[in-house]
C-alpha positions in Angstrom: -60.9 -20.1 -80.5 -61.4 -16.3 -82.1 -60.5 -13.4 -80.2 -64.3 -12.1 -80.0 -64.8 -16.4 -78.0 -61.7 -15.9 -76.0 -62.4 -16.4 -72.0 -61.1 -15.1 -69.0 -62.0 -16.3 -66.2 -59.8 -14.6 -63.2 -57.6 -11.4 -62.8 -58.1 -8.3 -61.4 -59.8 -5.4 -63.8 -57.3 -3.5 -66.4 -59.0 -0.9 -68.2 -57.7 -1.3 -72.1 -57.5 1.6 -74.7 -61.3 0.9 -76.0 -62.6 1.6 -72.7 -60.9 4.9 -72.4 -61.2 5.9 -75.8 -65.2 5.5 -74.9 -65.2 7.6 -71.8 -63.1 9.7 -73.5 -65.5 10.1 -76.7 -68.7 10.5 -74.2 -67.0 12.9 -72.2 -65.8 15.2 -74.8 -69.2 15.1 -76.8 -70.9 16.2 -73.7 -68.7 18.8 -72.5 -67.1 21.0 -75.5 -70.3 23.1 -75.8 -69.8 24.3 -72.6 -65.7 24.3 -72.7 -66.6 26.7 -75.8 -69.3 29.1 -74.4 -66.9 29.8 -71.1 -63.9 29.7 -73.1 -62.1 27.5 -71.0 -59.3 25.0 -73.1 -59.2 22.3 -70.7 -60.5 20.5 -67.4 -59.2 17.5 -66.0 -61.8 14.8 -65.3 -61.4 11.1 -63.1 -64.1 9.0 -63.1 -64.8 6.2 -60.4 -66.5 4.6 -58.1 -66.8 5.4 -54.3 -66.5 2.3 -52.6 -64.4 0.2 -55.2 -60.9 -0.2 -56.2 -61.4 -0.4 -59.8 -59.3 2.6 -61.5 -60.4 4.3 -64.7 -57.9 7.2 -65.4 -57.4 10.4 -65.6 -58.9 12.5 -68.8 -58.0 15.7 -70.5 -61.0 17.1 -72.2 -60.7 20.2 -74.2 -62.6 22.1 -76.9 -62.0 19.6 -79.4 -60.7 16.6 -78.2 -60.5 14.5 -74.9 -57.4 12.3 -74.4 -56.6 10.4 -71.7 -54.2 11.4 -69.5 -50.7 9.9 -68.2 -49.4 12.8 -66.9 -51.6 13.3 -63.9 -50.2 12.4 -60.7 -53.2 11.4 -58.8 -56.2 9.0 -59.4 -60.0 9.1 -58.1 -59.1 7.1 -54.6 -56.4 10.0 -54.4 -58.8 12.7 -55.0 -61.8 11.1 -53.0 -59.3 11.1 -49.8 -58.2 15.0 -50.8 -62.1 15.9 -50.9 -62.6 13.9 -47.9 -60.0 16.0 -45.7 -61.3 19.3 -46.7 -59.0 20.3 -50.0 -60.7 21.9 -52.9 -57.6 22.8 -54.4 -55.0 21.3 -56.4 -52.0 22.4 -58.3 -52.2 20.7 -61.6 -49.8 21.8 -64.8 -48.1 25.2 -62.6 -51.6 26.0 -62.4 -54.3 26.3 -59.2 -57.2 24.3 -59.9 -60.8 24.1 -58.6 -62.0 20.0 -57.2 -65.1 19.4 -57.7 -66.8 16.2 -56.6 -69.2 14.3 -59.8 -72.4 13.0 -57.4 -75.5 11.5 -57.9 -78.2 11.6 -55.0 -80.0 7.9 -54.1 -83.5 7.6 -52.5 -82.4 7.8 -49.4 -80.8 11.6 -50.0 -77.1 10.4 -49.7 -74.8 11.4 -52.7 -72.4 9.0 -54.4 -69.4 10.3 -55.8 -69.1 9.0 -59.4 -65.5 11.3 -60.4 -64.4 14.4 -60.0 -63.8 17.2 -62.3 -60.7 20.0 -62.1 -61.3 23.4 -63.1 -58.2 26.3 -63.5 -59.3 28.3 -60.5 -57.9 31.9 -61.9 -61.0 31.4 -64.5 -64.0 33.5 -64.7 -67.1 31.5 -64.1 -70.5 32.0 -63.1 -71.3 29.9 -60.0 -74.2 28.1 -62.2 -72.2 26.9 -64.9 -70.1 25.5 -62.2 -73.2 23.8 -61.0 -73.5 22.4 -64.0 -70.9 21.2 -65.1 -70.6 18.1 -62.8 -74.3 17.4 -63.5 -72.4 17.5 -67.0 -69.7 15.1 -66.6 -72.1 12.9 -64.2 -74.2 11.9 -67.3 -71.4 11.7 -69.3 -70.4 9.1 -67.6 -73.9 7.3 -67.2 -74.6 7.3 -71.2 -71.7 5.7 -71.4 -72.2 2.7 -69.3 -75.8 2.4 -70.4 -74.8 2.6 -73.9 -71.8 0.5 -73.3 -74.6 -1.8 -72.1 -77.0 -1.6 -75.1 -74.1 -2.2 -77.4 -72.6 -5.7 -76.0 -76.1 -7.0 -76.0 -76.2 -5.7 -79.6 -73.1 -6.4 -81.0 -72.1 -9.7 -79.4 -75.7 -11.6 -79.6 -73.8 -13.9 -82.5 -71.5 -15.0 -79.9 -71.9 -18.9 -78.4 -73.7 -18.5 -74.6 -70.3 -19.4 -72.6 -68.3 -16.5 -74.0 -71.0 -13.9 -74.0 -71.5 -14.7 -70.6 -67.8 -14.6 -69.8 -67.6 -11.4 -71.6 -70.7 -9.5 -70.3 -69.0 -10.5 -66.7 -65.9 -9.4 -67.5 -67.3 -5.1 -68.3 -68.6 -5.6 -65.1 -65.2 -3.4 -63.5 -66.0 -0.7 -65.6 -69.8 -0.3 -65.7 -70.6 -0.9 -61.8 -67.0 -1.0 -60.4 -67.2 -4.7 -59.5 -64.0 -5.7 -57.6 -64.5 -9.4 -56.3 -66.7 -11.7 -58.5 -69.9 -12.1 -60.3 -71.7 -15.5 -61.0 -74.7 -16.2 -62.8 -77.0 -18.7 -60.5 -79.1 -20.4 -63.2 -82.5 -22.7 -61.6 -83.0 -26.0 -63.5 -86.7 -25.3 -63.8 -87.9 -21.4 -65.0 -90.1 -20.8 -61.6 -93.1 -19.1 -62.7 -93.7 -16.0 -60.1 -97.4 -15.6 -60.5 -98.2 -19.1 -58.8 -96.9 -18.4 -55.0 -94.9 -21.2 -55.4 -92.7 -22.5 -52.6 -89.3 -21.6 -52.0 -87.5 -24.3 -53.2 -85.4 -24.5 -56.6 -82.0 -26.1 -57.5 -79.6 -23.4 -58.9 -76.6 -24.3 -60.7 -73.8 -21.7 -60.6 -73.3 -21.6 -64.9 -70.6 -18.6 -64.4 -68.6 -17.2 -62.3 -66.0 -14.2 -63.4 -63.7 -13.1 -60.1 -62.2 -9.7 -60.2 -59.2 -10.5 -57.8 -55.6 -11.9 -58.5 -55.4 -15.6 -58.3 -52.2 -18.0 -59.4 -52.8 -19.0 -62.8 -51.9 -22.1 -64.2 -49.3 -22.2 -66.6 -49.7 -23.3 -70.0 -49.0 -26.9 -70.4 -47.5 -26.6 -74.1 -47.4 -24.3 -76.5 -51.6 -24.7 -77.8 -52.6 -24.2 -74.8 -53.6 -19.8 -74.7 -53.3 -17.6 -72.1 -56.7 -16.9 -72.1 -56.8 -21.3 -70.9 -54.3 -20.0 -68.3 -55.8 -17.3 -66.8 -58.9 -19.3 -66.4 -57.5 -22.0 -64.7 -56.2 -20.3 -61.7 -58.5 -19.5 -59.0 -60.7 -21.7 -57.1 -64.2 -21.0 -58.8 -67.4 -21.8 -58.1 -68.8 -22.9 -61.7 -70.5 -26.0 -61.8 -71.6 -26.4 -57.8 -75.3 -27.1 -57.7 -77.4 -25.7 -54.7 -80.7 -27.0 -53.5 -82.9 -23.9 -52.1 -85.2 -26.2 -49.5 -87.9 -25.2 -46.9 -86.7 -25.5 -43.4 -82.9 -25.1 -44.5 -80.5 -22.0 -42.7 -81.5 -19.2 -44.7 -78.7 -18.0 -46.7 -78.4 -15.2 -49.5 -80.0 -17.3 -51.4 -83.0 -18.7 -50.2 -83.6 -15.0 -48.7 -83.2 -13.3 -52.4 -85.5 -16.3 -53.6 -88.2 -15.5 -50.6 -88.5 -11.9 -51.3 -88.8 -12.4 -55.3 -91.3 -14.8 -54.7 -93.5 -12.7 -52.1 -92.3 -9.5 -54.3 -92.3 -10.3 -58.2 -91.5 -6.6 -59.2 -88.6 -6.4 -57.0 -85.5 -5.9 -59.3 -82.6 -5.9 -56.6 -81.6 -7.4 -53.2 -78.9 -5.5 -51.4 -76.7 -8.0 -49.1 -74.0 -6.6 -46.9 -71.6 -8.0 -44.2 -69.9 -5.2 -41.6 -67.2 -5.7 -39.5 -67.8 -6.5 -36.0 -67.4 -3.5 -34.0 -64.2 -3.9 -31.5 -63.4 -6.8 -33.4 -60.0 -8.3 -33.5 -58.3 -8.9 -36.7 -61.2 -7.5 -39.0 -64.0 -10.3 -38.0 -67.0 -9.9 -40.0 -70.3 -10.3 -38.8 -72.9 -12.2 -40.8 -74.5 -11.2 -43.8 -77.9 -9.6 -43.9 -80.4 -7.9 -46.1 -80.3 -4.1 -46.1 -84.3 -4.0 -44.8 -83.9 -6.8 -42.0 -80.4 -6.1 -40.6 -81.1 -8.1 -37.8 -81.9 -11.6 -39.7 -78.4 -13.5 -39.8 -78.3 -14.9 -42.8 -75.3 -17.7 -44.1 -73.1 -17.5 -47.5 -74.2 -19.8 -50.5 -71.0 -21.5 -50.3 -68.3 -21.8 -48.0 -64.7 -21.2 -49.8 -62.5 -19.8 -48.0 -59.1 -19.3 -49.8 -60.4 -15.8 -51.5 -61.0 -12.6 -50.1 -63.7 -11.6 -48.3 -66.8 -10.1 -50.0 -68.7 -7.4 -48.0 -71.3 -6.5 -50.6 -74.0 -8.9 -53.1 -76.5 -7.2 -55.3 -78.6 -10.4 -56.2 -80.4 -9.6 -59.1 -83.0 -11.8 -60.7 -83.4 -12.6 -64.2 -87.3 -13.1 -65.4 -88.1 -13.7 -68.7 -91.9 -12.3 -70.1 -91.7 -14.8 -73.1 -93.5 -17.3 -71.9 -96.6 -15.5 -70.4 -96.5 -15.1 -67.1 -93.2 -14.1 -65.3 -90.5 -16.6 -65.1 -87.7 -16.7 -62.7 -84.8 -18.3 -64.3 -81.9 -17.5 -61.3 -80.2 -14.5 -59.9 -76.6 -12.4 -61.4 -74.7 -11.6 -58.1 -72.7 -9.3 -58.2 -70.3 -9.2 -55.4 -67.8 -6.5 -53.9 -65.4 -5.8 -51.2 -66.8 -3.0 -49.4 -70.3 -2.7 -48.0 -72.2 -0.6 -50.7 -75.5 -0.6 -52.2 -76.2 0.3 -56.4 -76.2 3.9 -57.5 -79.7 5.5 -59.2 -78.1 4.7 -62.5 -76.2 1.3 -61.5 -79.6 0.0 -60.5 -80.9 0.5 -63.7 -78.0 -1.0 -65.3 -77.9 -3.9 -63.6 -82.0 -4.2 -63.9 -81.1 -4.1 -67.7 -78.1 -7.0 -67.7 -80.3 -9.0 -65.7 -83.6 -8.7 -68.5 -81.4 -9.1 -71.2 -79.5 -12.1 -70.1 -82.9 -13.5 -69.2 -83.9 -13.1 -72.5 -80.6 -15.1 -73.9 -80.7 -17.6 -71.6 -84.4 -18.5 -72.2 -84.3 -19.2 -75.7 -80.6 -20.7 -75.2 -80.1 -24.2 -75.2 -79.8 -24.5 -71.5 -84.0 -24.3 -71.2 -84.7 -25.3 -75.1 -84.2 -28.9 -76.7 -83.8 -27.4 -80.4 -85.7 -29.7 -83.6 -82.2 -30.6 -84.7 -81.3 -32.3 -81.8 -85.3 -34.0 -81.3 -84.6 -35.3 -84.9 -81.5 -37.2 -83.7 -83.7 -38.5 -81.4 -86.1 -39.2 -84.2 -83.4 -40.7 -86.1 -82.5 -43.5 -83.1 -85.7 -44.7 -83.2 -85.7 -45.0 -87.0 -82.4 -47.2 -86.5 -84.2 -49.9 -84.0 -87.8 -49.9 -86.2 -85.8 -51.4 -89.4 -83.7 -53.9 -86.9 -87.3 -54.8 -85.3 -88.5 -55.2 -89.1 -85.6 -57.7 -89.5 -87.0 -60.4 -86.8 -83.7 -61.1 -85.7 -82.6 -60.7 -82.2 -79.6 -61.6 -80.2 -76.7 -60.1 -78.9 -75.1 -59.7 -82.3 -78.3 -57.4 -83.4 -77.7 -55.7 -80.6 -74.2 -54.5 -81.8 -75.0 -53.7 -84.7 -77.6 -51.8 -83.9 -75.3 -49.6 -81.2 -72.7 -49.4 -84.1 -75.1 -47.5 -86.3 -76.5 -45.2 -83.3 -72.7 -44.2 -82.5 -71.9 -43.6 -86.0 -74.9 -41.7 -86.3 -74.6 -39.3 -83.1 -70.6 -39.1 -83.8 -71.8 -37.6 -87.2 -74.0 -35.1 -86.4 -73.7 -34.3 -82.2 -69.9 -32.2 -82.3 -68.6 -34.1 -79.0 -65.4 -35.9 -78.9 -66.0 -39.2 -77.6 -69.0 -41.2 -77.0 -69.5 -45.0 -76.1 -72.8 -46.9 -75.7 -72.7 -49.9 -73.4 -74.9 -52.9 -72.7 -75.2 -55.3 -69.2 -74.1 -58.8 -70.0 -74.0 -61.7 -66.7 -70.9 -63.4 -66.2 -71.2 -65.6 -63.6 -74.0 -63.8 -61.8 -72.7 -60.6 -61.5 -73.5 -57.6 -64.2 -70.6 -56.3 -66.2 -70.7 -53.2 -68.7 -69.5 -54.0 -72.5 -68.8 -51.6 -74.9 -69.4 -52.2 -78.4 -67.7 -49.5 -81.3 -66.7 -46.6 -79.5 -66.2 -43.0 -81.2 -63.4 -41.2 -79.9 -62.1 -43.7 -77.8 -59.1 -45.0 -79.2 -57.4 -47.4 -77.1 -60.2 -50.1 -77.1 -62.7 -51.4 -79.7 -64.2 -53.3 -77.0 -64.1 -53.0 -73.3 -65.9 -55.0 -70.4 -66.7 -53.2 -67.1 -67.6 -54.8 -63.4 -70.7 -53.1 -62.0 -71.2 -55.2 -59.3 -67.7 -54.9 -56.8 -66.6 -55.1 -53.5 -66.4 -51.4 -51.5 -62.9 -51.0 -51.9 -63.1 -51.2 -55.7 -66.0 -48.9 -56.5 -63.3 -46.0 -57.8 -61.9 -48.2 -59.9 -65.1 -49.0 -61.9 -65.7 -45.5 -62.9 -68.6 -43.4 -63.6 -70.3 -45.1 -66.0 -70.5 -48.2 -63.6 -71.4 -46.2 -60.8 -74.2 -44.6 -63.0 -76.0 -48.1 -63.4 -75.5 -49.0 -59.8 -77.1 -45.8 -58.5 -79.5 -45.8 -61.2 -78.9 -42.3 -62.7 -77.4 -39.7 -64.4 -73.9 -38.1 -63.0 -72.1 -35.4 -64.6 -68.6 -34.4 -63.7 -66.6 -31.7 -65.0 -63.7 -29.7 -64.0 -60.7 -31.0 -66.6 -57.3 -31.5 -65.0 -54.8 -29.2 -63.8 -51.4 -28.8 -64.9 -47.7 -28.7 -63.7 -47.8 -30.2 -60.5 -51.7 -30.0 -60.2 -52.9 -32.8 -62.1 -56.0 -33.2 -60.1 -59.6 -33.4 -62.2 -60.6 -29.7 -60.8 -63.8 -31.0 -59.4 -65.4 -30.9 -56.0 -68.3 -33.3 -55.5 -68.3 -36.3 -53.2 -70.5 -39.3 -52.9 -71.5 -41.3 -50.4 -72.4 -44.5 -52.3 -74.6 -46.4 -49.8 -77.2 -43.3 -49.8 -76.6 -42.3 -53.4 -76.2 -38.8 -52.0 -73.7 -36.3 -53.8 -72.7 -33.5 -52.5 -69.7 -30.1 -53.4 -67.6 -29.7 -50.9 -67.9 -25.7 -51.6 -71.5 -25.9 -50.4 -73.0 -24.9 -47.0 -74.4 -28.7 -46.6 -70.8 -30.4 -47.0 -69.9 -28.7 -43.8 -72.8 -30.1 -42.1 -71.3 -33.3 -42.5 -69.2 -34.4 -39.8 -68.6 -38.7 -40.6 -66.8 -38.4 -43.9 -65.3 -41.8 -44.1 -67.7 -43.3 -46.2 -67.6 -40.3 -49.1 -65.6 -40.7 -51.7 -64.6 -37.8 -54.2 -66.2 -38.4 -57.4 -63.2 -37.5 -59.7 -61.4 -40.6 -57.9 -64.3 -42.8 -60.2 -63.6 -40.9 -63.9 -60.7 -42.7 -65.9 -60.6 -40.4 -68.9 -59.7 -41.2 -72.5 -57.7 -38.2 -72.8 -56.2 -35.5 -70.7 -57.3 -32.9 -72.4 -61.0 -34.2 -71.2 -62.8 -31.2 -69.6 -66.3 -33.2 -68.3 -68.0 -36.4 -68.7 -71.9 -37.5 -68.8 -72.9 -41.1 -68.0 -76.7 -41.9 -68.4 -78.2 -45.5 -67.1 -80.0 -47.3 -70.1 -82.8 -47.9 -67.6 -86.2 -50.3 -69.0 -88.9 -50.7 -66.1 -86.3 -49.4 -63.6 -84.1 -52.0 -64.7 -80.5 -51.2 -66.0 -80.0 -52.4 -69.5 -77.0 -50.3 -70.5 -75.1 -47.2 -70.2 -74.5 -44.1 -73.0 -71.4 -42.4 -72.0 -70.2 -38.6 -73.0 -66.9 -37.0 -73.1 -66.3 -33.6 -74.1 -63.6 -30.8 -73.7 -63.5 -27.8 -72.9 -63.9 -25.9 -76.5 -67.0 -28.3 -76.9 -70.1 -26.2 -77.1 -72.4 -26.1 -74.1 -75.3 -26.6 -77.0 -74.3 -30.2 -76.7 -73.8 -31.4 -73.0 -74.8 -28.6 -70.1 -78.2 -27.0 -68.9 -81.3 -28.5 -68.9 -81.8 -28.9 -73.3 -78.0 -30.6 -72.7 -79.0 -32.9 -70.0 -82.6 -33.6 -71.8 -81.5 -34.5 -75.1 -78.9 -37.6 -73.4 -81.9 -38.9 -71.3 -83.6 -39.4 -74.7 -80.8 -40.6 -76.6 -80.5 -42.8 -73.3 -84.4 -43.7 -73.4 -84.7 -44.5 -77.2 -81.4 -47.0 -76.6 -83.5 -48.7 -73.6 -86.2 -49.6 -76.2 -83.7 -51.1 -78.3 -82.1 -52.9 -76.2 -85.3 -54.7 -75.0 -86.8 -55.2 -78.3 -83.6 -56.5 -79.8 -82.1 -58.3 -77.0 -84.6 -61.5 -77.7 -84.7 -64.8 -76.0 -81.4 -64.4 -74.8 -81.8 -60.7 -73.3 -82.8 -62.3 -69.7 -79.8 -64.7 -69.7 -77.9 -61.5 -70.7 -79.8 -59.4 -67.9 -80.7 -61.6 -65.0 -81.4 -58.1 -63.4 
């Protein structure tokens, strides 16, 4: 992995010499005009943000240079209390200097403070350039974020979808003050906003980037970065799929998905939780929506070993390139006071959110690219010359599995895969694997389907593909040092076929849990270094046939296994196998498949 792919996950924002050589260049470029034409060598300027913890130093900016400074004693938080109480003076370097507060008005006529700026007070000014110098330092401030902005989208577009993601996330501190988290919530299908449609979707959560100190896992040996470590730590909510459905509790959620729907040109929904008043022990009342404070409204899941969030701008991402408007999921942005976005943050975030749609839409999350429809192509090719060959039997079928695996091991970059067929022994189906890629410990392997309750685990997921009769996906990898655990949280309850993440709303609704079973307890993996695996039934006329199995780590590219191109290109590896299977199998394919 390169620096510019390196991910981090979790850990509290740390502003690094880039950043503040930036604000440094922006604020110097905008001020030394007016440090020159007043004659004035220095001010002191500390930029932040009202209702956040995130820090960005302290800068010196004279006629020719801007530096940031170590030497000052306070930071914004310290000068936002000082303003607060009354002070408008400070000592600073023997001298007495002028406070002045950086603001920006919002619709509703408040004023945000964005920094403040200090100003030798023995120095003769006219009152208007002290007017304006704040104005000054204010949109210093906003052309750099916006630019800051314009540039990732410019200068990291080459990078693979996971780590732009992870690193758009991450300049959330610095460009919105962002203090808790921020996920991407991606729908499966792009909802089209000029149809009225429903309000019902199911949103995967593709991202998530918290802003607050977690226990990272250790490294595990020395390959292993600390990038992988820092990612590791907290409790995320990446991979937890939520089903937006009519007559459900409305949550933040469902509500931000009602208004966009009923509102296509809305571009932000405020969420904010207060704390009761008279409260004991800082209860918190439930969310709402900034217009209807007095619609209770549930969080999207329900962890609760992290700090509380009082603030979620949901922000949804359409894409224009299809037509008509397309709603591909919301960025949430989440904080730990109650605040709504600034003038300029709105605009900010309205930006992250069209360009990420833009990525995401052409990514291959929505888009099954003509490389991976020629593999496809390719399969089919591989049974037409068998068929040609009139011979059929369970030794065609073999051979015809052995060239599809070498095939897809050749050109699909995943670590193991392993195609399967149904064979009877003694009345009951069993799974055999015929030359697996990546698998090392086994050229062959037979797997019960059919077994008694108490050994479903033990069959694994590929098994428990066929017997529900579709696709599962699990992923997570495994801890390390004493948490060896596959770092996954959905359950299933067998007898319904019913999954469900114990992190969602629903999982709490369920009060009989005997008969769920968590769904890592099924996956035996071929290496411990395995970060997700895909099983697909090999279904013909809703009968199972076979299984194509999937294993992939974590530095596998999402191109090949997750979104909906992922997902879409196994069910037709899966599809193409099912007419193999039952145009080679022959004669003896029913005594193979009693079914």
């Amino acid at each position: 992995m390169t620096h510019d792919d390196a991910i981090c996950a979790a850990g509290r924002f740390q502003i690094s010499e880039q950043t503040r050589e930036v604000i440094a260049f922006h604020l110097q470029s905008m001020l030394n005009v007016w440090l020159r034409y007043f004659n004035i060598e220095e001010v002191l300027v500390c930029p932040g943000f009202e209702h956040s913890s995130v820090s960005l130093g302290a800068y010196a900016v004279r006629q020719d240079s801007c530096q940031p400074s170590d030497e000052v004693v306070w930071d914004f938080h310290e000068l936002l209390q000082t303003w607060r109480y009354g002070n408008p003076r400070l000592v600073w370097k023997s001298a007495e200097h002028r406070l002045m507060p950086v603001t920006e008005g919002t619709q509703e006529g408040e004023e945000v403070i964005l920094g403040f700026v200090l100003v030798r007070a023995d120095r003769v000014v006219p009152d208007l350039a002290f007017e304006d110098l704040p104005a000054m330092v204010a949109e210093a401030l906003r052309s750099c974020r916006r630019n800051g902005v314009r540039l990732f989208f410019e200068e990291r577009s080459d990078l693979a979808v996971k780590a732009q993601l992870y690193q758009l996330m991450s300049s959330f501190s610095e460009w919105l003050g962002c203090d808790h988290s921020a996920s991407i919530l991606l729908s499966r299908q792009p909802l089209d906003l000029g149809q009225g449609l429903k309000p019902t979707a199911t949103v995967d959560v593709l991202a998530e980037r918290l802003f607050f100190d977690g226990d990272p896992a250790q490294a595990s040996d020395d390959e292993t970065s600390a990038n992988d470590a820092c990612r590791e730590g907290a409790r995320r909510l990446v991979g937890m799929v939520l089903n937006v459905e009519e007559g459900a509790p409305a949550s933040l959620l469902s509500e931000a998905l009602v208004r966009q729907l009923a509102r296509p040109e809305a571009c932000c929904h405020v969420f904010e939780r207060r704390e009761h008043e008279g409260g004991v022990g800082g209860d918190l009342s439930p969310w709402t929506h900034r217009e209807a404070p007095e619609q209770a409204l549930d969080a999207w899941h329900t962890l609760k070993d992290r700090p509380v969030a009082r603030a979620c701008w949901m922000v949804p991402m359409i894409s224009h390139t299809q037509g008509s408007p397309e709603l591909l999921g919301f960025v949430a942005f989440n904080f730990a006071q109650p605040q709504a976005p600034a003038p300029h943050a709105l605009a900010l975030i309205t930006e992250i959110a069209a360009q990420l749609a833009r990525v995401l839409r052409h990514s291959s999350i929505y888009v099954l690219a003509a490389s991976k429809l020629r593999i496809v192509q390719q399969i089919r090719h591989i049974a037409e010359d068998a068929i040609r060959s009139g011979e059929t039997g369970e030794e065609v079928v073999n051979a015809y599995i052995a060239q599809v695996t070498e095939l897809i091991a050749r050109q699909v970059e995943v670590p193991s895969v392993a195609i399967a067929y149904v064979v009877d022994r003694a009345g009951e189906r069993w799974l055999r694997y015929a030359h697996p890629h990546g698998w090392t410990r086994f050229d062959q392997l037979e797997i019960p389907v059919d077994v008694a309750v108490e050994q479903r685990a033990d069959s694994g997921i590929s098994a428990l593909a066929v017997r529900l009769g579709r696709a599962i996906t699990l992923a997570g990898g495994h801890g390390s040092g004493d948490n060896l655990r596959f770092k996954n949280e959905l359950f299933i309850d067998e007898e319904s076929g019913a999954l469900l993440d114990a992190r969602s709303p629903a999982w709490s609704t369920i009060d009989e849990r005997s008969r769920w079973s968590r769904l890592s307890d099924y996956y035996k993996p071929a290496r411990s270094s395995a970060y997700a695996t895909l099983a697909f039934p090999v279904l013909y006329a809703d009968r199972a046939l076979g299984v194509l199995t999937v294993e992939v780590e974590r530095s596998t590219d999402w191109v090949w296994w997750s979104g909906l191109g992922g997902q879409l290109f196994w069910e037709l590896v899966a599809a193409e196998l099912a007419f193999g299977f039952a145009a080679l199998g022959g004669p003896q394919w029913h005594a193979l498949n009693p079914g």
